[in-house]
C-alpha positions as CSV (number, residue, x, y, z in Angstrom):
1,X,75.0,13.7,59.2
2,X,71.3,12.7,60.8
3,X,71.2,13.7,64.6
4,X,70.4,10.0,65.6
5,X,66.9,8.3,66.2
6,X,65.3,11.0,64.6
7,X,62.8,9.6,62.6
8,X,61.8,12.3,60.2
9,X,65.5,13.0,59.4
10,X,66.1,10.5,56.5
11,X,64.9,12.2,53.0
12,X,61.4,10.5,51.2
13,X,64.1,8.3,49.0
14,X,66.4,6.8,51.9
15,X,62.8,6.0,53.5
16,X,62.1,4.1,50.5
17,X,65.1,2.5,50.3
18,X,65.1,1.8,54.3
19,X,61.4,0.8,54.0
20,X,62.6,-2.3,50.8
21,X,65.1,-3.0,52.7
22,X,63.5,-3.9,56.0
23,X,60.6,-5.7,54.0
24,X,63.6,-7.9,52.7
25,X,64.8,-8.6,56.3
26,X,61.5,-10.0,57.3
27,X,60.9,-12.2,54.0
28,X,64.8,-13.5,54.6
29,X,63.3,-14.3,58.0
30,X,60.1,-16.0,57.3
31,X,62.3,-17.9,54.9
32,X,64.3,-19.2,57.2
33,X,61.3,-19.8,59.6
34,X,60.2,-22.2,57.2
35,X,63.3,-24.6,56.1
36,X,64.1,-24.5,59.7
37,X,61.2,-26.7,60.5
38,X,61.6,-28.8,57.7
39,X,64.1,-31.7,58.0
40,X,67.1,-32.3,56.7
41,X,70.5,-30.5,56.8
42,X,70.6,-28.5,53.7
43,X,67.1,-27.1,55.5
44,X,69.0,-26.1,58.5
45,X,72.0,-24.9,56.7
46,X,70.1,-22.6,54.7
47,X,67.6,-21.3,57.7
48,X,71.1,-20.1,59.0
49,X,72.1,-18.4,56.0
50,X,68.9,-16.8,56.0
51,X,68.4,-15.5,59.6
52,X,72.2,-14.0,59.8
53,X,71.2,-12.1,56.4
54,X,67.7,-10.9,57.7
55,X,70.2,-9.4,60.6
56,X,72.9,-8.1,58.7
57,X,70.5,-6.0,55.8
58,X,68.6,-5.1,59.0
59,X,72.1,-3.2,60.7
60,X,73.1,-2.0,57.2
61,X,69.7,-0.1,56.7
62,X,70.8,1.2,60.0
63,X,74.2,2.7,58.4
64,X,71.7,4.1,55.3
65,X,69.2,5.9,57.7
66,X,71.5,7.8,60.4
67,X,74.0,8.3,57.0
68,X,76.6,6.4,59.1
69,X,78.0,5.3,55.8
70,X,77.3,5.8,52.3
71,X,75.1,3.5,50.2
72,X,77.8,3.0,47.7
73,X,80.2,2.2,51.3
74,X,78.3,-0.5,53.4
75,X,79.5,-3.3,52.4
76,X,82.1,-4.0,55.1
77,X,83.4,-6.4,57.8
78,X,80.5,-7.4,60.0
79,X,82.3,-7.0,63.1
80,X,83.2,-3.1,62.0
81,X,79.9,-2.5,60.8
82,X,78.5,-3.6,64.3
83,X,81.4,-1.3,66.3
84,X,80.5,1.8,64.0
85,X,76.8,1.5,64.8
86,X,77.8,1.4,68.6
87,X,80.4,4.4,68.0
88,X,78.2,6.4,66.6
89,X,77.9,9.8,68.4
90,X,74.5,10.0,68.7
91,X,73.5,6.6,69.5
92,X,76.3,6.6,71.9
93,X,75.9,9.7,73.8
94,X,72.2,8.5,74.5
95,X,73.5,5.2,75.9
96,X,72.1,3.2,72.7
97,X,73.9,0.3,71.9
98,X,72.7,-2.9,69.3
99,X,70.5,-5.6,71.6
100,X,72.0,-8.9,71.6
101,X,75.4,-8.3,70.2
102,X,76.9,-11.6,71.6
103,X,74.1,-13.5,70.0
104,X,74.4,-11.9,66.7
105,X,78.4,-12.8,66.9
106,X,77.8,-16.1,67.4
107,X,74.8,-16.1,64.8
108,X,77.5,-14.8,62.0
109,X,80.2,-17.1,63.2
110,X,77.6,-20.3,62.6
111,X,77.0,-18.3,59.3
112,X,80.4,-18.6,58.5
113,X,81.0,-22.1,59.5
114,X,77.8,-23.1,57.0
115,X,79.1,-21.0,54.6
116,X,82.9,-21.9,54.0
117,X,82.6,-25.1,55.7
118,X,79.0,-26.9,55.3
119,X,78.9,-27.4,58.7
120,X,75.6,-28.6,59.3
121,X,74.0,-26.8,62.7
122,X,72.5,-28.9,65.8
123,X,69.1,-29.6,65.4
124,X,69.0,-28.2,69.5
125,X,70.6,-24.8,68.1
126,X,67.8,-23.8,65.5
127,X,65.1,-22.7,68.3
128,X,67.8,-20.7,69.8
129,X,68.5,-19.2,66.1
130,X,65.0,-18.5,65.3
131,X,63.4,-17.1,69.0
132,X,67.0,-14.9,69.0
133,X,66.6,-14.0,65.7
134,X,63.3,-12.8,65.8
135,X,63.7,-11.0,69.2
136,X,66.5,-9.2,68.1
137,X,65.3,-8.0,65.2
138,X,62.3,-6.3,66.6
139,X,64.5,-4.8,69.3
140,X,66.0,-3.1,66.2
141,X,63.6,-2.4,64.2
142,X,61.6,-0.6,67.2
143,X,64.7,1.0,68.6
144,X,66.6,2.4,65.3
145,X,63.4,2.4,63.1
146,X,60.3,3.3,65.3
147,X,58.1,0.5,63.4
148,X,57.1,-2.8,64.2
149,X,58.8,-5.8,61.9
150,X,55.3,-7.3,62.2
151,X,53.6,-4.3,60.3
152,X,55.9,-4.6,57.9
153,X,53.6,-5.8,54.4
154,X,54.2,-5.6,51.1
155,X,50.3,-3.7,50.7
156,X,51.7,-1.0,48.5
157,X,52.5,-4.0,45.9
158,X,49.3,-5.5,45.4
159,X,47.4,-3.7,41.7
160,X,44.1,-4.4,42.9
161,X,42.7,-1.7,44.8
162,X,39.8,-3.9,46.5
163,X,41.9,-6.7,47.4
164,X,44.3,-3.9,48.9
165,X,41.5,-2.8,51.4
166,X,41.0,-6.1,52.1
167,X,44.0,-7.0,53.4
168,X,45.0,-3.6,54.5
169,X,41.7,-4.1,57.0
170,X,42.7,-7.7,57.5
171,X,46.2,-6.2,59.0
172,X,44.1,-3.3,61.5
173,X,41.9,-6.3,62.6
174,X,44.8,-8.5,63.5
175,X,46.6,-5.0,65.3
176,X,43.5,-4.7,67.0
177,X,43.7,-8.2,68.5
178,X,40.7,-9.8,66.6
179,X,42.5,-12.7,65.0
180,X,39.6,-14.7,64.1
181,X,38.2,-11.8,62.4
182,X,41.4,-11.5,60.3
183,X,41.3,-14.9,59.8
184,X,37.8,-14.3,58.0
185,X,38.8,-11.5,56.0
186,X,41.9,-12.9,54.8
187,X,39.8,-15.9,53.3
188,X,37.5,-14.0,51.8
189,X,40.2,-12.2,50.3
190,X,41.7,-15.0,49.2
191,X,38.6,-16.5,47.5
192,X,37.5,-13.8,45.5
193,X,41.5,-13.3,44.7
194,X,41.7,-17.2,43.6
195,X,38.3,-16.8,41.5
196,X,39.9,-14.3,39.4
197,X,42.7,-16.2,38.8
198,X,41.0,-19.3,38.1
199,X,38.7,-17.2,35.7
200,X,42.1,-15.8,34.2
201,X,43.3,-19.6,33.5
202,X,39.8,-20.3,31.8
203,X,37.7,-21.9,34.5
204,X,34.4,-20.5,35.2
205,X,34.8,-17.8,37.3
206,X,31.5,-17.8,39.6
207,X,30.2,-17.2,43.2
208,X,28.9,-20.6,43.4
209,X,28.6,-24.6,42.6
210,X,26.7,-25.3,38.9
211,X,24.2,-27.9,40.2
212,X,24.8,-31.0,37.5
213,X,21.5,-32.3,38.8
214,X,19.8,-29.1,37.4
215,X,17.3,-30.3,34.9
216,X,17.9,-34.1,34.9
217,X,14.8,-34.9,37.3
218,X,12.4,-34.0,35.0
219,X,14.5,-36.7,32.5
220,X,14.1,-39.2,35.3
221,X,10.7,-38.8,35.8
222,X,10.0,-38.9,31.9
223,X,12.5,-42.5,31.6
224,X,9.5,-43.8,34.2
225,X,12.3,-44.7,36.4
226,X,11.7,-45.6,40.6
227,X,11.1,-42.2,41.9
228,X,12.5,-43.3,45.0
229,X,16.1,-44.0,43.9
230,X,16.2,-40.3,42.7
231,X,17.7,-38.9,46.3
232,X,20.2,-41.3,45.6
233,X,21.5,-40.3,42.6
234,X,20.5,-36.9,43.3
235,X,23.2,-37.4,45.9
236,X,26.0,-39.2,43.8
237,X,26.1,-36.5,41.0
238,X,26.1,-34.0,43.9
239,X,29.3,-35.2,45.3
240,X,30.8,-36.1,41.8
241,X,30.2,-32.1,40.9
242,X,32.1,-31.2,44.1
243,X,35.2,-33.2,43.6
244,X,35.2,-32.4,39.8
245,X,35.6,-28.8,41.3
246,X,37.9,-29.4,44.1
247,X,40.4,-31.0,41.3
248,X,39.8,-28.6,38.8
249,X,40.4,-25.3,41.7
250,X,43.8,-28.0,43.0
251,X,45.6,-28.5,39.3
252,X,44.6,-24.7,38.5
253,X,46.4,-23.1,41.8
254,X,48.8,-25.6,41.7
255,X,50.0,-24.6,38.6
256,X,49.8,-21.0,40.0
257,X,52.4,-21.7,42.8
258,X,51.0,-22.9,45.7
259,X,52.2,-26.4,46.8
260,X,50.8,-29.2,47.8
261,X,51.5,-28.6,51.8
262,X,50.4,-24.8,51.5
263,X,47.2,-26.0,50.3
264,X,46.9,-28.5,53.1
265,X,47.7,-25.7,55.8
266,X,45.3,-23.3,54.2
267,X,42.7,-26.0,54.5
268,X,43.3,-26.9,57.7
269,X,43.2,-23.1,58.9
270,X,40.9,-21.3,56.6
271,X,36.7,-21.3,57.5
272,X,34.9,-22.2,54.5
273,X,33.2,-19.7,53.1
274,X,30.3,-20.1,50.5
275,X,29.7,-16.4,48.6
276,X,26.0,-15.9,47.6
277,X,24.4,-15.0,44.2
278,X,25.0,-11.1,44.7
279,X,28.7,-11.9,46.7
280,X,27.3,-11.6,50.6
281,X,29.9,-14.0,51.9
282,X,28.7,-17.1,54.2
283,X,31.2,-18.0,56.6
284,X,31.1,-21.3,58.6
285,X,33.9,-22.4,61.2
286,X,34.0,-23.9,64.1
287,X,33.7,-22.0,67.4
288,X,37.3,-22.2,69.2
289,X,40.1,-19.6,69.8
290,X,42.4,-18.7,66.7
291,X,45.9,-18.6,67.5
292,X,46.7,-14.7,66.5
293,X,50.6,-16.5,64.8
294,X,48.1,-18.9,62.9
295,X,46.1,-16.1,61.8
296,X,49.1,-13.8,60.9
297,X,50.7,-16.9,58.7
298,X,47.3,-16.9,56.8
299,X,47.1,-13.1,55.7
300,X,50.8,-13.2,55.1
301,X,50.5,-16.1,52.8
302,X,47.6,-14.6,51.2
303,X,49.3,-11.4,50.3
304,X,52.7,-12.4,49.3
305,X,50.6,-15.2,46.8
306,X,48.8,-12.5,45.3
307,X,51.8,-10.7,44.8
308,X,53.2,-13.7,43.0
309,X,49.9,-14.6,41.1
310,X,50.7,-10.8,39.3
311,X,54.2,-11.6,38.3
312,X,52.6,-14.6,36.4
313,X,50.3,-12.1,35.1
314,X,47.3,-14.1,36.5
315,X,45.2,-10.7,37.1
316,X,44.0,-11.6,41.3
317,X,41.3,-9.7,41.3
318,X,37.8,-9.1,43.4
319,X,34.9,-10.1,40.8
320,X,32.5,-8.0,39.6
321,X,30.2,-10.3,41.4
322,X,32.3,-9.6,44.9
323,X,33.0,-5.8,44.5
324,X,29.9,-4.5,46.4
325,X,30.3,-7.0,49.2
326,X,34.0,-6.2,49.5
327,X,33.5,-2.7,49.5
328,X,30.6,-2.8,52.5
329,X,33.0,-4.9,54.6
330,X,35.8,-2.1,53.9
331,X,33.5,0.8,54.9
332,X,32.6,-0.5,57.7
333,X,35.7,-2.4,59.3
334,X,33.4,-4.6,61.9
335,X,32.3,-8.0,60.8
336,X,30.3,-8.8,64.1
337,X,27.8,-6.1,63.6
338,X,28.0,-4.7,60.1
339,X,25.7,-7.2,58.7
340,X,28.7,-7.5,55.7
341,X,29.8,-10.9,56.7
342,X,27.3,-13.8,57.6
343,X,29.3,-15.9,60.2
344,X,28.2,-19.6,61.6
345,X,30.1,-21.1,64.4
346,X,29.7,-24.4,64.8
347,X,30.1,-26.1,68.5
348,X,33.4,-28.1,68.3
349,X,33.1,-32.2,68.4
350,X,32.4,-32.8,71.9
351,X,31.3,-29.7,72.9
């Protein structure tokens, strides 16, 4: 039997396991984040379903850890699994007892009620489900766990070692209260993941925009037509090569799993950023506060779409064109005076 909030006391494999299982809780959890802001009230029915499970693997890693119960033995009543978490000796003799208990009986009775009933829950409940939710399963995870749900990340599952540094420094930026600057590292991330997969799928997997107007002025001039009107068309095949990419990048990741509302909230929260002949990433954005939930959604996303872009066997990778920029911005962990990242803020509109 473990002593009780002893963190070193579980062996290398229960940590593993406890360490799967808590990275489940928070997926179940940002699962149910997500249909409970969607309408409709199979959405709300299943955000339910999901927060009461992100609670209950959450008190049965508890059981695992402090060997309250067998692996093989933990799947019993909810209501007894909460009073033997409470009874236990060691938890109990240090005045330790599960935060929110009321909430989390009324959180499996709605549970319940969904589940053997369809009852659909009040649209007024689902902040209640999702601030409680969340608050108590920090409480948890910092009390019984000594870890933050939020540093929870799948890193260890992502092949690519480069894009794993990335990330991995994307996460200490964020820690570190720099959300803006995880914001840019998570893009650049993402771009250099996305042109490998793109390159995997058979489009052309380079740093920058093929020019279609590249050797067609000195046709022009030769067809003696008005020099004047060549800006113009200059112009149109300019934009017609842009939106030929833009559809070709859309139907490629589209087809790689991101939908259509992803990719609108990526684009809406992502800077752009423009990678140069030898990879130096350009980054232009506009100069106002990121939000540090926006900028955690962002390097989330990116890393759990990685993840899936490798079960489809779609290779995410950072391209040989990118590896020397990616590994400068690694080694040196500052964007702002590195010299690894170019960044342009633009003044907002009005401003």
């Amino acid at each position: 039997m473990n002593s009780g909030l002893d963190e070193n006391s579980a062996n290398e494999s229960d940590s593993r396991v406890v360490f799967r299982r808590l990275l489940l809780a928070k997926q179940l959890f940002l699962h149910g984040l997500d249909h409970a802001e969607r309408l409709g009230q199979l959405n709300k029915m299943i955000a339910v379903h999901n927060f009461h499970n992100a609670i209950e693997v959450t008190l049965r890693c508890i059981l695992i850890k402090y060997e309250i119960r067998a692996e093989k033995q933990i799947n019993v009543e909810f209501e007894v699994m909460l009073n033997e978490i409470d009874k236990y000796p060691p938890f109990r003799d240090k005045g330790i007892k599960l935060p929110y208990r009321q909430e989390i009986r009324n959180l499996n009775q709605m549970r319940n009620w969904v589940q053997h009933h369809a009852v659909e829950p009040e649209s007024s409940t689902m902040d209640y489900w999702k601030v409680f939710t969340r608050l108590a399963l920090e409480t948890i995870c910092e009390t019984y766990f000594k870890v933050k749900i939020q540093t929870l990340t799948p890193l260890d599952l992502v092949a690519n070692m480069e894009l794993r540094n990335l990330l991995s420094l994307a996460f200490s930026v964020l820690e570190r209260g720099q959300p803006r600057n995880a914001l840019i590292i998570s893009t650049i991330a993402y771009k250099m993941a996305e042109n490998g997969i793109l390159g995997t799928m058979g489009e052309p997997a380079l740093p920058f925009v093929p020019d279609l107007t590249s050797g067609h002025r000195d046709y022009w001039d030769d067809q003696g037509e008005d020099d004047s009107r060549w800006d113009e068309v200059s112009q149109a095949l300019k934009a017609l090569n842009t939106k030929l990419e833009e559809v070709s990048t859309l139907c490629g990741l589209t087809s790689s799993g991101i939908n259509l509302s992803e990719r609108k909230r990526l684009r809406s929260s992502m800077p752009r950023v423009v990678f140069a002949m030898n990879g130096h990433p350009h980054v232009q954005m506009v100069d106002l506060p990121v939000e540090e939930e926006e900028a955690r959604w962002v390097l989330e996303f990116v890393l759990n779409i990685i993840i899936d872009w490798q079960s489809l066997g779609l290779n995410p990778i950072v391209p040989e064109w990118g590896s020397e920029s990616a590994r400068k911005l690694v080694e040196s962990g500052d964007i702002e005076n590195s010299g690894s990242v170019t960044v342009l803020l633009a003044r907002p509109f009005g401003g």
